[in-house]
C-alpha positions as CSV (number, residue, x, y, z in Angstrom):
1,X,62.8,-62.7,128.0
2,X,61.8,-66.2,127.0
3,X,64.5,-68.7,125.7
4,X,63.3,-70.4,122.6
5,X,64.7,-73.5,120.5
6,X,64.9,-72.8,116.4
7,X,65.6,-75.7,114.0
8,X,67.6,-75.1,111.0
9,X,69.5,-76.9,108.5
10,X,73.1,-76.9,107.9
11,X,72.9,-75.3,104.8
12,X,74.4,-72.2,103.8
13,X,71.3,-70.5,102.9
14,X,70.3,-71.0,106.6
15,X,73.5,-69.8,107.9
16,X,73.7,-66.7,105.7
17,X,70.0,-66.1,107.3
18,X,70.4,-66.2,110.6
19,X,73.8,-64.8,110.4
20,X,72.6,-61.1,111.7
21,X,70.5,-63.1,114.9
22,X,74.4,-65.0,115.6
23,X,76.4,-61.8,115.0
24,X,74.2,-60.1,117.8
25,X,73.1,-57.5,114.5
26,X,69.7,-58.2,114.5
27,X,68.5,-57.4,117.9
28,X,65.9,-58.3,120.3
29,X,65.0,-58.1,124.0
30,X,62.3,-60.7,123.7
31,X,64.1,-63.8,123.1
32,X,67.1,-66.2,123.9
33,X,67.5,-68.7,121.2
34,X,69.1,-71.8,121.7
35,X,70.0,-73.2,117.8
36,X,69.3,-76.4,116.6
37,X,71.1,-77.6,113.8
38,X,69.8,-80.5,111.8
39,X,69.0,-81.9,108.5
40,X,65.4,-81.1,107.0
41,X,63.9,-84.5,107.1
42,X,65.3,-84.3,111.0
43,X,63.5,-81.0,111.8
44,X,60.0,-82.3,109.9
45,X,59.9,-85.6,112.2
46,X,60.9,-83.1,114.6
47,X,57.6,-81.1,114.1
48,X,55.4,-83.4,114.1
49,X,56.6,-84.1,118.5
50,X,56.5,-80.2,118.8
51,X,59.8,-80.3,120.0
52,X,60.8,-76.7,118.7
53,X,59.3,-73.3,119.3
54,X,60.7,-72.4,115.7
55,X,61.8,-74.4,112.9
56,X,62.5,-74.8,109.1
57,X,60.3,-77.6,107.3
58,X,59.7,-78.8,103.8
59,X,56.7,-77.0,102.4
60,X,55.3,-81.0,101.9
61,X,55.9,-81.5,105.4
62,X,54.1,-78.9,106.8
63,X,51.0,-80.1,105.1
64,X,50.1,-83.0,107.3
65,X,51.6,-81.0,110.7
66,X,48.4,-78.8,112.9
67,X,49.0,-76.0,115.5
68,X,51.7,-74.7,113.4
69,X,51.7,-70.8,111.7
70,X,53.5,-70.2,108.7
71,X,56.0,-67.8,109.0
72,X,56.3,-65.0,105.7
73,X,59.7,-64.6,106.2
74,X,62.8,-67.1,105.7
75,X,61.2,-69.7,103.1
76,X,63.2,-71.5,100.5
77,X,61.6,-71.1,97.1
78,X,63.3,-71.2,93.4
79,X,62.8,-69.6,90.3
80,X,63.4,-71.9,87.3
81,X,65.6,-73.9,89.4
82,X,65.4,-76.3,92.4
83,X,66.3,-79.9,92.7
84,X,67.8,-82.6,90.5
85,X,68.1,-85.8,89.7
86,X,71.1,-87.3,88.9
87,X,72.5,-90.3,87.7
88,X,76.1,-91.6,86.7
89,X,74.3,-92.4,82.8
90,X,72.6,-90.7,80.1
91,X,68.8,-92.1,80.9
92,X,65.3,-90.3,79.7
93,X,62.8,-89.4,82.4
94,X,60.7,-91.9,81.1
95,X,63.8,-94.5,82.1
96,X,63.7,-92.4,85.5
97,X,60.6,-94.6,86.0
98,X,61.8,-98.0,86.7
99,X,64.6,-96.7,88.7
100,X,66.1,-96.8,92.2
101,X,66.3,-93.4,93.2
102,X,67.5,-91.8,96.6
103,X,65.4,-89.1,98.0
104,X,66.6,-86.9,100.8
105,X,63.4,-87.9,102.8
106,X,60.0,-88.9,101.8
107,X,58.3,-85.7,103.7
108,X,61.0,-83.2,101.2
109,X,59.2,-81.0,98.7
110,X,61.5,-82.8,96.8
111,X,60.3,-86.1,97.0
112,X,56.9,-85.1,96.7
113,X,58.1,-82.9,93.1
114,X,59.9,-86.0,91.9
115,X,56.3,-88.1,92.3
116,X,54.2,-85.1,90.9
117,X,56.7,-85.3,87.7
118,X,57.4,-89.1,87.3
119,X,54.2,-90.6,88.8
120,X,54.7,-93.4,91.9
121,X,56.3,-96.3,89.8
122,X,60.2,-95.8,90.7
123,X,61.6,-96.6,93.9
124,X,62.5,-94.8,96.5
125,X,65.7,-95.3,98.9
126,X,65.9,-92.8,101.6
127,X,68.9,-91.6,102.7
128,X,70.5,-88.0,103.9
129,X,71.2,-85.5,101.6
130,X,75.1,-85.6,101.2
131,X,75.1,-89.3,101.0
132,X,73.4,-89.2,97.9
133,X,75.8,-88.2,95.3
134,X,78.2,-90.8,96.5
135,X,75.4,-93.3,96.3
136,X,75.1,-92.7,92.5
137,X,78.8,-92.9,92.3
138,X,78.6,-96.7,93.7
139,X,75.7,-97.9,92.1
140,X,73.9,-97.9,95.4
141,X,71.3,-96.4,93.1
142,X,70.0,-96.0,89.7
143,X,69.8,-92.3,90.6
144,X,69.8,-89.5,92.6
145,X,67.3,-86.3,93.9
146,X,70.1,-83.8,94.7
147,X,69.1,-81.0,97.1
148,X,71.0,-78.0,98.3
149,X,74.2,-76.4,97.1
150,X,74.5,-80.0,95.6
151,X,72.3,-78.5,92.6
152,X,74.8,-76.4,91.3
153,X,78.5,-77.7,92.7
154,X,77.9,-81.4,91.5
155,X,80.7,-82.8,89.3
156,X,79.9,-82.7,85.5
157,X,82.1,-85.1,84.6
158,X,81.1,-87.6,87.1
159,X,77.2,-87.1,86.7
160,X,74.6,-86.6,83.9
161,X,71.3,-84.4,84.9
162,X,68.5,-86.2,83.6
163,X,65.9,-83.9,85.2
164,X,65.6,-80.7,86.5
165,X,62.5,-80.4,88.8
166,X,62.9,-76.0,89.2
167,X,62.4,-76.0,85.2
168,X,59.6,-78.8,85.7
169,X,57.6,-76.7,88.1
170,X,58.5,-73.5,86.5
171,X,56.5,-75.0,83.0
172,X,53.7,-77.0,84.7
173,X,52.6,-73.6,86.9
174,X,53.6,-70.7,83.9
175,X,55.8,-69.3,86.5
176,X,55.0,-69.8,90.2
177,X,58.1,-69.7,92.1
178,X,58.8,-73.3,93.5
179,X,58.2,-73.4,97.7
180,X,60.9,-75.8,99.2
181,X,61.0,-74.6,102.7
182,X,59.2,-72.7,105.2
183,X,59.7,-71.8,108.3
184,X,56.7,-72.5,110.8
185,X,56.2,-71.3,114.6
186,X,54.5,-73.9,117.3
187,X,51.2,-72.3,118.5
188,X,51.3,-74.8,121.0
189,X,54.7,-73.0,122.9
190,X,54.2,-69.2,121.7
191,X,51.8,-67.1,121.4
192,X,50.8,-65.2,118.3
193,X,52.7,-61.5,119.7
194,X,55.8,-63.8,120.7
195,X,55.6,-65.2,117.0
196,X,55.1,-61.8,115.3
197,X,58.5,-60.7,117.2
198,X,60.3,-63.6,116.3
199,X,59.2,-63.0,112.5
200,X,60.5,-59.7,112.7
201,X,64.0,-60.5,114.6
202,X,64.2,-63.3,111.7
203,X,63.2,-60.5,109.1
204,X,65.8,-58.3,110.3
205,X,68.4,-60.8,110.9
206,X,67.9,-61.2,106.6
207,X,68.1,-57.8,105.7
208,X,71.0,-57.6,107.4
209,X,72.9,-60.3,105.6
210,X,71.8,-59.1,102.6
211,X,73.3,-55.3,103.0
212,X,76.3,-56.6,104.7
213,X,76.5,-59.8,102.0
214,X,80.5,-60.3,102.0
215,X,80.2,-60.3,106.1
216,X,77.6,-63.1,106.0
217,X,79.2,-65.3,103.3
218,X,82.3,-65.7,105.7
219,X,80.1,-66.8,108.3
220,X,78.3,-69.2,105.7
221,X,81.6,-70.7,104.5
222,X,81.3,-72.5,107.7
223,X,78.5,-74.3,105.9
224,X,80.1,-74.9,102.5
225,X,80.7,-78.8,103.0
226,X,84.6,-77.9,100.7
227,X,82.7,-75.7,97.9
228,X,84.3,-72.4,97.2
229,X,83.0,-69.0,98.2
230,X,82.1,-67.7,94.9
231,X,79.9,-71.3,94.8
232,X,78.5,-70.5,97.9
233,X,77.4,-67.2,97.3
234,X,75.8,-68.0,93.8
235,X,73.8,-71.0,95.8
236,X,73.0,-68.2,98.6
237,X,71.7,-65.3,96.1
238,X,69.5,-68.1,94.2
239,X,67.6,-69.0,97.7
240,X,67.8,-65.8,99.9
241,X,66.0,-63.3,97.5
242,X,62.7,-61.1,97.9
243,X,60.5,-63.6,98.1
244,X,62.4,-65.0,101.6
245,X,62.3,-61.5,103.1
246,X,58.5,-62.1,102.8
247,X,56.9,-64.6,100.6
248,X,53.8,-61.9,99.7
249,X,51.2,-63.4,97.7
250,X,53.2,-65.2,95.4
251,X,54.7,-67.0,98.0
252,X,51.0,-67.7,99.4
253,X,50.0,-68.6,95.6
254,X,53.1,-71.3,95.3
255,X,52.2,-73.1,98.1
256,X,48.3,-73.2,97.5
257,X,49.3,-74.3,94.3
258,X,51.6,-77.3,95.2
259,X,49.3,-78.6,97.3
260,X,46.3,-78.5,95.4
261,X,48.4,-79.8,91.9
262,X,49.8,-83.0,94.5
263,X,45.8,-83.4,95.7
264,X,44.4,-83.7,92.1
265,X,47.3,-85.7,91.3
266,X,46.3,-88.6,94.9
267,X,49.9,-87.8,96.3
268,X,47.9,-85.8,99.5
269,X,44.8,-86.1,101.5
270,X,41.8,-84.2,101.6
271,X,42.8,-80.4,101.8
272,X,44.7,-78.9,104.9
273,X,44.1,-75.2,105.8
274,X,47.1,-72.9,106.2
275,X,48.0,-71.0,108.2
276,X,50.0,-67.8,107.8
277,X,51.1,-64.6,109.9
């Protein structure tokens, strides 16, 4: 048995998946995982060092990291939906432009959506994720790119939605489900039988939460940052679906995509192979 360290976020999503690895319901004899808990943009500057065996990254991220295998199971990808930008007044995209806006991290898929849709004239202001929303609220900001459970739970009455980037991608690709996370193995620290058992624990560890959903939720809730359960568990079915227990070749598809519409477009250098299991 080898102990191994796995980045995650603290997100419900990510909770509700690992939940049957936690529980001790998803088995194995291979590993002992010490968990690593951190924000995304955390866990991509993270990557770059090596510094995990395991870990979740932004799909944009993993673009510019080597030595790393894509894992098929455990991504983050939307259909129709993903994130948002928000701002405390009615504005057009085209407004969206000249604006201060705060990205969750300039290696997020989101960041790099929010360039592909509005082009590189606004300005960014980097900041973490649940900082954001308040941020708007101040005037910190002209507006905000609102990731996570943030998507769905943010307060109407407080906040107009001037773009939604899930609907965005959804048009400009006729479909594609949108990539927002993946999560990559180090071929520097395993090797490719140790990753192939991890993908299956993590596999497992999914199915699990799916069958046994109500189970899983509770252990999410620890997650929830005050939203309700019934918020939770909507934010949780839109992100742990099919396409997380293994991305397939849709999955493959959506992220060859991405990366070859943010080439064309000069947001990324010359192509970058992938890598998959």
């Amino acid at each position: 048995m080898i102990e191994i360290s796995v980045g995650h976020t603290p997100d419900a999503d990510d909770a509700f998946m690992f939940y049957g690895i936690v529980s001790g319901k998803a088995k194995s004899s291979n590993f002992k995982i010490k968990h690593v808990v951190k924000d995304i943009e955390t866990l991509n500057k993270a990557a770059f060092k090596h510094e995990l065996h395991i870990t979740a990254v932004s799909a944009h991220a993993y673009y510019y990291l080597s030595d790393y295998q894509i894992l098929r199971t455990g991504g983050s990808f939307g259909s129709n939906y993903g994130p948002i930008v928000l701002s405390k007044k009615q504005q057009t995209q085209i407004q969206l432009r000249d604006s201060i806006i705060a990205v969750p991290g300039k290696l997020t898929t989101a960041a790099l959506l929010l360039r592909l849709a509005l082009g590189s004239s606004f300005t960014e202001k980097e900041m973490r994720f649940e900082l954001i929303p308040e941020a708007i609220q101040n005037g910190l900001v002209d507006a905000g790119l609102v990731i996570h459970e943030a998507q769905i739970a943010y307060d109407k009455s407080k906040f107009d939605k001037v773009l939604d980037l899930g609907s965005w991608w959804n048009t400009e690709t006729n479909g594609l489900p949108l990539p927002l996370g993946i999560n990559i193995a180090s071929i520097r620290l395993m090797n490719q039988a140790q990753i192939e058992a991890f993908q299956a624990l993590l596999k497992n560890s999914i199915l699990y939460a799916i069958n046994n959903i109500d189970e899983a939720v509770n252990y999410a809730m620890s997650y929830s940052r005050g939203q309700s359960k019934d918020m939770i568990t909507k934010f949780i079915k839109m992100y742990v679906n099919d396409i997380t227990v293994d991305m397939g070749k849709n999955g493959e598809k959506a992220l060859t995509s991405l990366f070859e519409i943010s080439r064309n477009a000069g947001l990324l250098p010359s192509e970058s192979r992938l890598n998959f299991t």
